[in-house]
C-alpha positions in Angstrom: 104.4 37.9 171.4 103.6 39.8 168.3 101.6 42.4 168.1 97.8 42.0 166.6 97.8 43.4 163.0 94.9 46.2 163.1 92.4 45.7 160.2 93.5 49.4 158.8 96.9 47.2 158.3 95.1 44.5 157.0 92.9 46.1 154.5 96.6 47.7 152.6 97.8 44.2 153.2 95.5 42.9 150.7 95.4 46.2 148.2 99.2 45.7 148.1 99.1 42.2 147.0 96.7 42.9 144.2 93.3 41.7 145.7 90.7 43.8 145.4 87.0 43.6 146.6 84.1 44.5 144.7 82.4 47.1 147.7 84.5 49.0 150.1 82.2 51.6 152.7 85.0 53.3 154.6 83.5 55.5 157.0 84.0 57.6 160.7 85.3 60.4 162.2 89.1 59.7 161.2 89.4 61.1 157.8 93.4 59.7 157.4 92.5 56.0 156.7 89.8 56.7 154.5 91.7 58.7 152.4 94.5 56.7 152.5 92.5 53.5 151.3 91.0 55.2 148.5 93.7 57.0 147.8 96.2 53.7 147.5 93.0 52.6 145.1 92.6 55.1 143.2 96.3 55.3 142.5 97.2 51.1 142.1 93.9 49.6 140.8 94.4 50.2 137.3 97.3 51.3 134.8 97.7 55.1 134.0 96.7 54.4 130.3 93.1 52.6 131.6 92.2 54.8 134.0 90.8 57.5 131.4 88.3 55.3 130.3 87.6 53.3 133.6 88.1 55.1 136.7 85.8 58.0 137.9 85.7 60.3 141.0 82.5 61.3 141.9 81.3 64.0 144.9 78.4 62.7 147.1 76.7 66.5 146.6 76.6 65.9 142.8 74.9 62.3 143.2 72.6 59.5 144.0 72.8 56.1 145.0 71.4 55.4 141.7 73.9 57.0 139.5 76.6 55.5 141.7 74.7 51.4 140.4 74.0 52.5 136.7 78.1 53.7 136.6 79.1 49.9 138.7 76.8 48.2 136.0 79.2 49.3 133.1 81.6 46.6 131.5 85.5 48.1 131.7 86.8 49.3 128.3 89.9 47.5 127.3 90.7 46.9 130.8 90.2 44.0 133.8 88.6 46.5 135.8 86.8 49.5 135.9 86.9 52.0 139.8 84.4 54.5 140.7 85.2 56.4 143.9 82.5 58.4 146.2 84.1 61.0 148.0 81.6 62.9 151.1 79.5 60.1 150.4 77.6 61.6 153.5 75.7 64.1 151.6 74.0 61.0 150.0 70.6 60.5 151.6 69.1 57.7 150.2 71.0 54.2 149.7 68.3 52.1 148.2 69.6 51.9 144.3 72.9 51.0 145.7 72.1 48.0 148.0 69.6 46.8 145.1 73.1 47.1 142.9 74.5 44.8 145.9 72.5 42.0 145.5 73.8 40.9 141.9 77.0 43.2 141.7 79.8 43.4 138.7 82.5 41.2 139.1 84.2 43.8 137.4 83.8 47.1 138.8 85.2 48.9 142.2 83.5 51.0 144.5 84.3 53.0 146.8 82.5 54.9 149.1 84.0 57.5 151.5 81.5 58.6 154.1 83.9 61.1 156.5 82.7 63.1 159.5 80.8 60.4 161.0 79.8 56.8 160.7 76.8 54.9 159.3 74.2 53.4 160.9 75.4 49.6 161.1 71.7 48.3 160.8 71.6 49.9 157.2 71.4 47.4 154.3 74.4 49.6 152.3 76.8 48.1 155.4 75.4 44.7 156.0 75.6 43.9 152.6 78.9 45.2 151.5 80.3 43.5 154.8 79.0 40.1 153.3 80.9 41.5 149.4 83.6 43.2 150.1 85.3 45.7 153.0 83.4 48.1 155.5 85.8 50.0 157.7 85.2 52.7 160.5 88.0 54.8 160.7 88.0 55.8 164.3 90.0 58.6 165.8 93.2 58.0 167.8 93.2 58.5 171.8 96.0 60.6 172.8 98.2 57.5 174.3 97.8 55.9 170.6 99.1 59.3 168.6 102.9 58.5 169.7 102.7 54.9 168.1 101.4 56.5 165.0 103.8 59.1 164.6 106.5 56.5 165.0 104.8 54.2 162.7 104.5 56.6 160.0 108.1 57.2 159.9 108.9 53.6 160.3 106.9 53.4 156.8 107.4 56.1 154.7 110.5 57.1 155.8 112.4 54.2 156.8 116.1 55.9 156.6 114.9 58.0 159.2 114.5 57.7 162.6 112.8 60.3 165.6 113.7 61.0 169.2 111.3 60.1 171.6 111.1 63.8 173.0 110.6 64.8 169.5 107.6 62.6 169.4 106.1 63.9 172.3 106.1 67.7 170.6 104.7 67.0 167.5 102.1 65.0 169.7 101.4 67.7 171.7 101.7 71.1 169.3 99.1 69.0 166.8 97.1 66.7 168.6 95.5 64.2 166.8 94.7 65.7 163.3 96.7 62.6 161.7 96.6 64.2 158.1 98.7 66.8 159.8 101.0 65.3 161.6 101.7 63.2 158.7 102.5 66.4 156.4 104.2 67.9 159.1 106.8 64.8 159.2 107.1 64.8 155.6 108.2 68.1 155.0 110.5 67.9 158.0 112.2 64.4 157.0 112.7 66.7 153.3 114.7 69.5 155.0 117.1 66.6 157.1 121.1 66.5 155.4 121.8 63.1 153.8 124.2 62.5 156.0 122.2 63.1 159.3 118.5 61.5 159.2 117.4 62.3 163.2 114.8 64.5 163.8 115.5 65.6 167.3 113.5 68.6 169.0 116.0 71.2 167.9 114.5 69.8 164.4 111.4 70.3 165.5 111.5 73.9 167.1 113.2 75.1 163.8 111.1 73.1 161.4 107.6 73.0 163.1 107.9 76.6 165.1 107.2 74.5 168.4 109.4 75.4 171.1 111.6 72.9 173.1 111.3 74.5 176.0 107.4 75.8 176.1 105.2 72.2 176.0 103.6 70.5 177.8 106.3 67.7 177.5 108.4 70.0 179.2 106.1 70.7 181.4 105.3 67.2 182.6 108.8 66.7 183.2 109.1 70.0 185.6 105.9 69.2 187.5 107.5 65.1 188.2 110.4 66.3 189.7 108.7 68.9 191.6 110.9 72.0 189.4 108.7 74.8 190.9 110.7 77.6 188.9 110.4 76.1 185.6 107.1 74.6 185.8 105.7 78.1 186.8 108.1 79.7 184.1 106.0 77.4 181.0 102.9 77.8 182.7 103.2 81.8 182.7 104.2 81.6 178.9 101.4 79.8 178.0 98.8 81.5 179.7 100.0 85.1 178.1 99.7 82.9 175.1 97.3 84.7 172.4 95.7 81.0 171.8 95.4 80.5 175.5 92.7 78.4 175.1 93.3 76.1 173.2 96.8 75.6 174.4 95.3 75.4 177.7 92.9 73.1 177.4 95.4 70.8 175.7 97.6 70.7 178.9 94.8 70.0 181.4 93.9 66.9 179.5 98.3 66.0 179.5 97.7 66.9 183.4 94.6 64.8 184.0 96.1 61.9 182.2 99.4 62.4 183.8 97.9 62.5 187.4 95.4 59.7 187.1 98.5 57.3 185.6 100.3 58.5 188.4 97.6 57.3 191.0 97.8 53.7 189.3 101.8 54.0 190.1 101.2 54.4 193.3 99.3 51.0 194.1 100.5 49.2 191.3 102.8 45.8 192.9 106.1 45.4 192.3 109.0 48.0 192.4 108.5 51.2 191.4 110.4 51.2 188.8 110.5 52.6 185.5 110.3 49.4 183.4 108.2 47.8 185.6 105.9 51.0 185.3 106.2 51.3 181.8 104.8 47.7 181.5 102.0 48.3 184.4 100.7 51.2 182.4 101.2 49.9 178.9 103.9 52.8 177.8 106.5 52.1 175.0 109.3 52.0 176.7 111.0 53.0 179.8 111.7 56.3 178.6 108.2 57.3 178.5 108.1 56.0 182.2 110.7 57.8 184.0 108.4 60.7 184.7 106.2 58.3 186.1 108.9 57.1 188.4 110.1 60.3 189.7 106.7 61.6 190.5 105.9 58.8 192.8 109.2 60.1 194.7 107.3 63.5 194.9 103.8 63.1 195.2 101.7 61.0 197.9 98.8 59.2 196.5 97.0 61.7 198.7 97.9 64.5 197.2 97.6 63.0 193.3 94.2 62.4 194.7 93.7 66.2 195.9 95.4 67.8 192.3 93.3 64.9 190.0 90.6 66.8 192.1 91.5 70.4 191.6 92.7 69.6 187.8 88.7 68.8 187.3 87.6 71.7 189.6 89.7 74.1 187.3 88.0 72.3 184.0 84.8 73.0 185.2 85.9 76.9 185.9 87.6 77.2 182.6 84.3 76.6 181.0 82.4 78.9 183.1 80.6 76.9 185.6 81.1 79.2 189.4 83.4 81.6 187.5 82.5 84.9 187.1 85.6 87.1 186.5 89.2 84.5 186.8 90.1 84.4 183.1 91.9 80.8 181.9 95.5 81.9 182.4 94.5 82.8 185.7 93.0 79.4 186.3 96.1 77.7 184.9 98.6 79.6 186.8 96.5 78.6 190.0 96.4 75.0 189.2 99.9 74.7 188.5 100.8 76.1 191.7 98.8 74.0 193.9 100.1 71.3 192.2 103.8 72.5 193.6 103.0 73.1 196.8 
């Protein structure tokens, strides 16, 4: 079956075949897709010689709503259209000029408004009417399952000669987390460094490229903790919790636990063979690769005891932020964690 186009997908569907909307409000925490909308506008709506005359970029700090409707009112100069783009649109207050401007719009004028760190308030007339004219998009952030797709999606589009292993996925994933306009510059100035004749990223790439190590993540230290590799798994969890960014490196491996653990606990009363394919399908993974951990933890963890570390893993959470802790610091915490988890 294939898979459901997202609207993010949809929306560049349309720019790319030349149809554009009168109104676009692209809005949410997830400052990528906004920018690549407007972006893709501001670069594709009109020809490099009309733009001069007919495009504008305006800052929500240096505006109103009512500047923003006198500007959309304008007739294009020696052009089909004229584009006027509203970038931190949320340090506009007031809308009412602008939804008044909505009601009897110009056919031939573009706007779009980029309202980041946040979304609007649906009920407002600005969104209910430009959902009636034209586009309104909420550009959400990803969840940590959905930042491997996205990494492998990017490359699949902008840099279809190349291609990424799976394990290579996984560090970017976790060394960045999900600030997407990061991981997307990250990729591009790897995939520029990569011989003609050899167009793999691999996580050697990665460790030289990125400065994430191939042997110190928490990919790495998945792996150890499903097949029960006590020396290792203590060996990465000792590096990072002498790590000078402790916490934060911390704190992004006991989310990878959590997630981990609690997948693992579906594992073990999902029907079926354990298997990895059969897993990978249960739990809505990729492929079977991203399974296998899946399957070899099973072989060395009893649903009890996933129970008991899912437990301890939000035990330690709580500690780490200071609730019934009064002097263990958050390497000590981590090193305690990972141990119970081994034994």
């Amino acid at each position: 079956m294939a898979k459901k186009q997202d609207e993010y997908s949809k929306i560049m569907e349309e720019l790319q075949n030349g149809q554009f909307r009168p109104i676009y409000v692209l809005h949410g925490e997830e400052p990528y897709y906004i920018d690549e909308i407007s972006n893709y506008i501001e670069n594709h709506a009109l020809n490099e010689e009309e733009r001069d005359f007919n495009q504008i970029t305006i800052y929500g700090i240096d505006t109103t709503a009512a500047f923003i409707a006198d500007q959309a009112r304008r007739f294009p100069m020696m052009a089909e259209r004229q584009v006027i783009i509203v970038k931190e649109a949320q340090a506009i207050k007031k809308w009412d000029q602008l939804e008044t401007y909505l009601d009897n719009p110009q056919a031939t004028s573009i706007v779009v408004i980029c309202h980041k760190n946040g979304k609007i308030d649906g009920r407002k007339k600005i969104v209910t009417k430009a959902a009636k004219l034209g586009v309104v998009y909420e550009s959400k952030k990803k969840y940590p399952n959905e930042l491997p797709d996205f990494v492998e999606n990017y490359i699949r589009q902008r840099h279809p000669e190349t291609s990424i292993e799976p394990k290579a996925v996984m560090m970017v994933v976790d060394h960045i987390g999900n600030d997407l306009s990061r991981i997307a510059s990250e990729i591009d100035k790897v995939v520029v460094t990569l011989p003609a004749n050899s167009r793999q990223i691999t996580p050697a790439t990665i460790e030289e490229k990125v400065g994430i190590s191939k042997e110190y993540n928490t990919f790495e230290l998945q792996e150890a903790l499903a097949a029960h590799d006590v020396l290792k798994a203590m060996r990465i969890a000792d590096y990072f919790a002498k790590d000078p960014k402790v916490k934060d490196s911390v704190f992004s491996m006991m989310g990878m636990l959590f997630n981990y653990f609690q997948n693992l606990m579906i594992c073990h009363y999902m029907p079926g063979e354990k298997r990895d394919v059969n897993i990978a399908q249960h739990l809505g993974l990729r492929g079977a690769w991203f399974a296998r951990n899946y399957e070899t933890g099973v072989r060395h963890y009893s649903a009890m005891k996933t129970l008991q570390i899912i437990s301890k893993i939000r035990e330690t959470d709580i500690r780490m932020k200071g609730v019934d802790n009064r002097s263990a610091t958050v390497g000590d915490l981590f090193r305690e964690l990972i141990f119970f988890i081994l034994t």
